[in-house]
Backbone as XML, in Angstrom:
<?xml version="1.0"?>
<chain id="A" units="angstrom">
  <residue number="1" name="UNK">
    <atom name="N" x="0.847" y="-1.172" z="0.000"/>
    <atom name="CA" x="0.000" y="0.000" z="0.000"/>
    <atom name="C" x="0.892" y="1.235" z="0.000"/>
  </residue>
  <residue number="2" name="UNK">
    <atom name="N" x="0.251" y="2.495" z="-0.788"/>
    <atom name="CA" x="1.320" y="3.381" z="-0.771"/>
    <atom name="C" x="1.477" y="4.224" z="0.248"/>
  </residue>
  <residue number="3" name="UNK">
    <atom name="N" x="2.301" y="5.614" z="0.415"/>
    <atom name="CA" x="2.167" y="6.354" z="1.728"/>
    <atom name="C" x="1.008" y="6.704" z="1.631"/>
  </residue>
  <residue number="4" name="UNK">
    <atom name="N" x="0.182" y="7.427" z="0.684"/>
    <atom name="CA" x="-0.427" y="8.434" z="0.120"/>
    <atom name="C" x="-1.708" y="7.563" z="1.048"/>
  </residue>
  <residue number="5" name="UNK">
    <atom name="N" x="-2.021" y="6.494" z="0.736"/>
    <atom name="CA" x="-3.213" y="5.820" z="0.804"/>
    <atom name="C" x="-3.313" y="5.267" z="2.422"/>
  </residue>
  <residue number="6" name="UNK">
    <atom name="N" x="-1.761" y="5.104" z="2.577"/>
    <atom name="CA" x="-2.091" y="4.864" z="4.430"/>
    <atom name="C" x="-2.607" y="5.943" z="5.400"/>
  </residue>
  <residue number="7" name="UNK">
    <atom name="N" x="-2.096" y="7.544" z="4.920"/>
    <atom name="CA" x="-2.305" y="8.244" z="5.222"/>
    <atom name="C" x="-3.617" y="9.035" z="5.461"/>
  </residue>
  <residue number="8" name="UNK">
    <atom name="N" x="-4.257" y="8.497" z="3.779"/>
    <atom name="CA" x="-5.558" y="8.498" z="4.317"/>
    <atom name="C" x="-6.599" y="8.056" z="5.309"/>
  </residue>
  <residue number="9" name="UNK">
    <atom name="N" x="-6.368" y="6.342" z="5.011"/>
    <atom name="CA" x="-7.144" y="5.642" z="5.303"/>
    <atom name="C" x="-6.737" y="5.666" z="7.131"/>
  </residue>
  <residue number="10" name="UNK">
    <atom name="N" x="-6.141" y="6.200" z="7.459"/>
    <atom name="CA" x="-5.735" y="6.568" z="9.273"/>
    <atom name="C" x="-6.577" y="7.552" z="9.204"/>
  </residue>
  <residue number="11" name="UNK">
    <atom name="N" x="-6.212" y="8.620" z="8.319"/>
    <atom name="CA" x="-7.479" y="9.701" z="8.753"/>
    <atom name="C" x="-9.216" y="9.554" z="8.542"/>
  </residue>
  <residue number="12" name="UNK">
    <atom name="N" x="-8.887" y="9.006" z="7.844"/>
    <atom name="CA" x="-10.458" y="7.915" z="8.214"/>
    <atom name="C" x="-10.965" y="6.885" z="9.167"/>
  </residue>
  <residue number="13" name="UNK">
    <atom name="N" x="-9.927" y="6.345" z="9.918"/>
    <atom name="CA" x="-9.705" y="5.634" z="10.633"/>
    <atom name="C" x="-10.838" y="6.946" z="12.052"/>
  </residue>
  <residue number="14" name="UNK">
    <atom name="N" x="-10.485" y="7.609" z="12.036"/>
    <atom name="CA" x="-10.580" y="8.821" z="13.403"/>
    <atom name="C" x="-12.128" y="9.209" z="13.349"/>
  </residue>
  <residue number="15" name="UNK">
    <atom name="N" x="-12.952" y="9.090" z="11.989"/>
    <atom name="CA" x="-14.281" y="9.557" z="11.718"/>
    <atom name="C" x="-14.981" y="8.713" z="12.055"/>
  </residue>
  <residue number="16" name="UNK">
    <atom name="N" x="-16.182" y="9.277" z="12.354"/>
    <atom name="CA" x="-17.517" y="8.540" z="13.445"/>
    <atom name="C" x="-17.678" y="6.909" z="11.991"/>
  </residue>
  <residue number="17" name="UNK">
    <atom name="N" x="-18.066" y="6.242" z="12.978"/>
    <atom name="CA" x="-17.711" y="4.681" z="12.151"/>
    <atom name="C" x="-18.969" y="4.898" z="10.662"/>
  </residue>
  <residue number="18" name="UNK">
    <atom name="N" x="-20.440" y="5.847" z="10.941"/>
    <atom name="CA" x="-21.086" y="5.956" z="9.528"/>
    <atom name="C" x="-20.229" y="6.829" z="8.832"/>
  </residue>
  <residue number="19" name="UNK">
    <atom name="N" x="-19.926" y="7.631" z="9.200"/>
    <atom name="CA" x="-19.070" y="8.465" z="7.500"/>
    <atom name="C" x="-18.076" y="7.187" z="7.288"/>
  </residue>
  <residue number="20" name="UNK">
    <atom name="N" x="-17.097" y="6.872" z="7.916"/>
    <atom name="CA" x="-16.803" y="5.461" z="7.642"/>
    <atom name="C" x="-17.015" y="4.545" z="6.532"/>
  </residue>
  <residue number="21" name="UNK">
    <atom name="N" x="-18.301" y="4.171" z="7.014"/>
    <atom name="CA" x="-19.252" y="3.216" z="6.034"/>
    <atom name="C" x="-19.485" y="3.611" z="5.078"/>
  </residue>
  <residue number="22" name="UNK">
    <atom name="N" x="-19.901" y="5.370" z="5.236"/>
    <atom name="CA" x="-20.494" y="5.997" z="3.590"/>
    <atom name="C" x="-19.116" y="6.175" z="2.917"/>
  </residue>
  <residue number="23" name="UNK">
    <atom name="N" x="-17.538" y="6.023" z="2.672"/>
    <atom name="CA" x="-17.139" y="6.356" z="2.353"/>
    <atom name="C" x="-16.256" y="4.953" z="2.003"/>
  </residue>
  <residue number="24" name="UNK">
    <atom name="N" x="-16.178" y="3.713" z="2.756"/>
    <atom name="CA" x="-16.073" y="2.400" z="2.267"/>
    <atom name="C" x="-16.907" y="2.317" z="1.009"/>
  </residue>
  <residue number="25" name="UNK">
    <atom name="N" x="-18.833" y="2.567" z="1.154"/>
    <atom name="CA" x="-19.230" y="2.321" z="0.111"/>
    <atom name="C" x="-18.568" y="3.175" z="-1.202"/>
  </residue>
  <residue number="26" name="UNK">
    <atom name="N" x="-18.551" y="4.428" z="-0.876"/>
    <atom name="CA" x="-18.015" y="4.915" z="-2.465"/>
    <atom name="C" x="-16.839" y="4.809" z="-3.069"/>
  </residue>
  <residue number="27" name="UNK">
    <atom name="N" x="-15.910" y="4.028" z="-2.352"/>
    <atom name="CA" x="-14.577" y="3.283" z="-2.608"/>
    <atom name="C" x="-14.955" y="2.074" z="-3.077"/>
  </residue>
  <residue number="28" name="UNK">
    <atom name="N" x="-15.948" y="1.169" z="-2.821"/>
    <atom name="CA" x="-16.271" y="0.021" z="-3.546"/>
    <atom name="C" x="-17.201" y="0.135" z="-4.921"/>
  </residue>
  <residue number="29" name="UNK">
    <atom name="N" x="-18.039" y="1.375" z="-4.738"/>
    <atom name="CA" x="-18.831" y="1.650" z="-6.089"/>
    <atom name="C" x="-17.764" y="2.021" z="-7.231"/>
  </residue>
  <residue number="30" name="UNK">
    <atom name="N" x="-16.513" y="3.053" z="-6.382"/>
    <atom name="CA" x="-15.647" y="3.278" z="-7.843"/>
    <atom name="C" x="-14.858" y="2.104" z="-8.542"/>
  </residue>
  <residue number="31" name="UNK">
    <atom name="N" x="-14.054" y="1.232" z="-7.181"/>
    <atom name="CA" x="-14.469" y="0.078" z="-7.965"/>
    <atom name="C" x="-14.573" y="-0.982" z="-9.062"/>
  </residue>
  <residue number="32" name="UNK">
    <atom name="N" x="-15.692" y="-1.050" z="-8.695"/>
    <atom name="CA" x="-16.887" y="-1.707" z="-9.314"/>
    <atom name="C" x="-17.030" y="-0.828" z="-10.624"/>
  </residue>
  <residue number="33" name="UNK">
    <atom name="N" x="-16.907" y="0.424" z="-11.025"/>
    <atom name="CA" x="-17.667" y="0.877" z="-12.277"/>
    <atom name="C" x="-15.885" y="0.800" z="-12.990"/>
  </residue>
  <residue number="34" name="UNK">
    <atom name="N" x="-14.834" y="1.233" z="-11.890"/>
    <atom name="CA" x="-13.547" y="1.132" z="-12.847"/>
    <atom name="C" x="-12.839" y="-0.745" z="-13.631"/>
  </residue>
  <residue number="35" name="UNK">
    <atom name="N" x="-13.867" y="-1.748" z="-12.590"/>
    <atom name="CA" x="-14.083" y="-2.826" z="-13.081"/>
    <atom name="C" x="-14.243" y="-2.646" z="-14.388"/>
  </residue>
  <residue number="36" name="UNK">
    <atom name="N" x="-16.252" y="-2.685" z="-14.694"/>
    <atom name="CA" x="-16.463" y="-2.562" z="-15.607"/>
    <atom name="C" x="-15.961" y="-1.983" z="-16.539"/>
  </residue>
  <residue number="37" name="UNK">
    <atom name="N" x="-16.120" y="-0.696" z="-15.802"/>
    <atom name="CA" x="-15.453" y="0.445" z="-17.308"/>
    <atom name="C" x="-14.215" y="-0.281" z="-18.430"/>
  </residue>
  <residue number="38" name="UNK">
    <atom name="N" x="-13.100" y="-1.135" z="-17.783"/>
    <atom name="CA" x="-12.147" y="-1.488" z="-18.429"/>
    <atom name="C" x="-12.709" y="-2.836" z="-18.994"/>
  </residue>
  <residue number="39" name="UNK">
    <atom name="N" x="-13.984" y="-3.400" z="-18.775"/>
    <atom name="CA" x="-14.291" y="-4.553" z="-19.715"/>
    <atom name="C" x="-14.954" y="-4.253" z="-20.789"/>
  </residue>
  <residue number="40" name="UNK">
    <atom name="N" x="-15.138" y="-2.840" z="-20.940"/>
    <atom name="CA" x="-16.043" y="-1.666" z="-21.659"/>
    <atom name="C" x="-15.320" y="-1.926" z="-22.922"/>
  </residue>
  <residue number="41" name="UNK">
    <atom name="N" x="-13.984" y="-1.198" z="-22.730"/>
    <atom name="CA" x="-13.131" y="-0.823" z="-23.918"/>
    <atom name="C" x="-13.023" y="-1.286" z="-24.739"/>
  </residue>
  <residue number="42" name="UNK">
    <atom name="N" x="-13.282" y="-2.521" z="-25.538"/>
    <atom name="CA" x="-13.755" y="-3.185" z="-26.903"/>
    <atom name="C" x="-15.124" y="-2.487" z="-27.616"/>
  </residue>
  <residue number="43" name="UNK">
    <atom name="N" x="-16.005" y="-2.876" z="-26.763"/>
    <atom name="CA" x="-17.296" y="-2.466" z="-26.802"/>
    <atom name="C" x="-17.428" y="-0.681" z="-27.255"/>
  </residue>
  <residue number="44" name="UNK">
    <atom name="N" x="-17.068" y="0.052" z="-26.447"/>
    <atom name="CA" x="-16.877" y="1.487" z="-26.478"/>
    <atom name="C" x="-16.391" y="1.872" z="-27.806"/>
  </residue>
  <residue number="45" name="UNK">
    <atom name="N" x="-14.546" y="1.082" z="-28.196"/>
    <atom name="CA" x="-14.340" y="1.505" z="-29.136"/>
    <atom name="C" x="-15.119" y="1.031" z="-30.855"/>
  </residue>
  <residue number="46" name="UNK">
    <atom name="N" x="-15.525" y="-0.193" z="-30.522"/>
    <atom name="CA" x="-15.991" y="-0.767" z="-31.888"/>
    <atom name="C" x="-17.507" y="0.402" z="-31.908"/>
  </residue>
  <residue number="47" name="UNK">
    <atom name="N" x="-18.538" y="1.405" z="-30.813"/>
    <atom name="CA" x="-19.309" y="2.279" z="-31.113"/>
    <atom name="C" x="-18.724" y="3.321" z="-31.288"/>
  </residue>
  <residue number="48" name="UNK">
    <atom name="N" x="-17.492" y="3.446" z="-31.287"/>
    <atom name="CA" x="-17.213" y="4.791" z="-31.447"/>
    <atom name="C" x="-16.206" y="5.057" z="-32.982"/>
  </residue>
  <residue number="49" name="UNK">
    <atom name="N" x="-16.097" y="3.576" z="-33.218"/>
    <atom name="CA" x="-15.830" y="3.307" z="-34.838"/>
    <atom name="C" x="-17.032" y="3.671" z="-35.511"/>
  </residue>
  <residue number="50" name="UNK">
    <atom name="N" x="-18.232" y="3.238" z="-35.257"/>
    <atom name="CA" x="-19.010" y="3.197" z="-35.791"/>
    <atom name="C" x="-19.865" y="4.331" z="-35.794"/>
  </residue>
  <residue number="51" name="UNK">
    <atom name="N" x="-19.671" y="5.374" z="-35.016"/>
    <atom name="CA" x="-20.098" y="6.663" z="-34.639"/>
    <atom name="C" x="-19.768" y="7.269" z="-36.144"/>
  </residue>
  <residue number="52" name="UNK">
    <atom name="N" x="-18.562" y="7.429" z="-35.613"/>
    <atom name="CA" x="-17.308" y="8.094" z="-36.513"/>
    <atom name="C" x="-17.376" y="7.649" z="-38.219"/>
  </residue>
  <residue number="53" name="UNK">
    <atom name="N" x="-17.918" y="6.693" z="-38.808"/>
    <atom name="CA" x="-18.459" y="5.879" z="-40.094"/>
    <atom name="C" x="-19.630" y="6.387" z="-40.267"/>
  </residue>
  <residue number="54" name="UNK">
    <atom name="N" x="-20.363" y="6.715" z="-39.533"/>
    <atom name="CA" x="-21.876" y="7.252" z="-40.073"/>
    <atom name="C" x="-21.825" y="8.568" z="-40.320"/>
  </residue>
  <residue number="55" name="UNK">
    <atom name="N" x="-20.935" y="9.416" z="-39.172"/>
    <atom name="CA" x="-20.859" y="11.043" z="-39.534"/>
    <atom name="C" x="-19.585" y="11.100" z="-40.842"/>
  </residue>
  <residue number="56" name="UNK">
    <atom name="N" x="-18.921" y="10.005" z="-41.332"/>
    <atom name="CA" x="-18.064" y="10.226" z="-42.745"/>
    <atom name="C" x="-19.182" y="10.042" z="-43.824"/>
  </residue>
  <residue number="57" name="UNK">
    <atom name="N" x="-20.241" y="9.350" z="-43.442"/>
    <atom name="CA" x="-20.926" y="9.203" z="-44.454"/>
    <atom name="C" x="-22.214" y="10.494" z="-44.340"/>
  </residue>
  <residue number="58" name="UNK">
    <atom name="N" x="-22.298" y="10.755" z="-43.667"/>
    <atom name="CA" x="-23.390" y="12.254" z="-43.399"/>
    <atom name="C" x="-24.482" y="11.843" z="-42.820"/>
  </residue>
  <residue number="59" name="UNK">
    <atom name="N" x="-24.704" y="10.826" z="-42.133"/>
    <atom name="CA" x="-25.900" y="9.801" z="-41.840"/>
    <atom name="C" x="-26.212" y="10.631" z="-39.970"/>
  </residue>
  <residue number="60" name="UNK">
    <atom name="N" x="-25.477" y="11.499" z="-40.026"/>
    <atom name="CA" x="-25.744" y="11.857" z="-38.589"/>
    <atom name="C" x="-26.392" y="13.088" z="-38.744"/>
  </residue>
  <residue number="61" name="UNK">
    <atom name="N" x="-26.843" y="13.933" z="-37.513"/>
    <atom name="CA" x="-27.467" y="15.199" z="-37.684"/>
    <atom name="C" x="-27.057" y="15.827" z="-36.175"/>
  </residue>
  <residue number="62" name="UNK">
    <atom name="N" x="-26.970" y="17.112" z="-36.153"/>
    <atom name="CA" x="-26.954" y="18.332" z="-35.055"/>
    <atom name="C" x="-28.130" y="17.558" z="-33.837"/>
  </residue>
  <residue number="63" name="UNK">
    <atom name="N" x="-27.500" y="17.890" z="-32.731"/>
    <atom name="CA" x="-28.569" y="17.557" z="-31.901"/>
    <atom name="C" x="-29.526" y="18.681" z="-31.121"/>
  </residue>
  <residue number="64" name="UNK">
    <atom name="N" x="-28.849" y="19.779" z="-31.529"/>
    <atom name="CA" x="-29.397" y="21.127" z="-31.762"/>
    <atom name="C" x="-30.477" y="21.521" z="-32.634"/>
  </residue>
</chain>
């Protein structure tokens, strides 16, 4: 573990045990979405090929 992160997690250590908890949870939600997010990156890029192919062809419009 690094300094950076021991340092925190002591000063968290000192807060009433619910901020605690609320702040375990949003360390496990990020996570969880930085999980996913990186099983994303196939997926993401093959729509964003395909984004990018429809506006070469003019098939897109202003969302304005």
């Amino acid at each position: 573990m690094t300094t950076a992160l021991n340092k925190v997690l002591s000063k968290i250590s000192h807060l009433p045990e619910m901020e605690q908890d609320a702040i375990a949870y949003m360390l496990k939600e990020e996570l969880e979405w930085q999980k996913s997010y990186s099983k994303s990156q196939k997926v993401l890029s093959t729509l964003a090929s395909e984004a990018l192919a429809e506006y070469a062809k003019g098939k897109t419009q202003p969302l304005v």
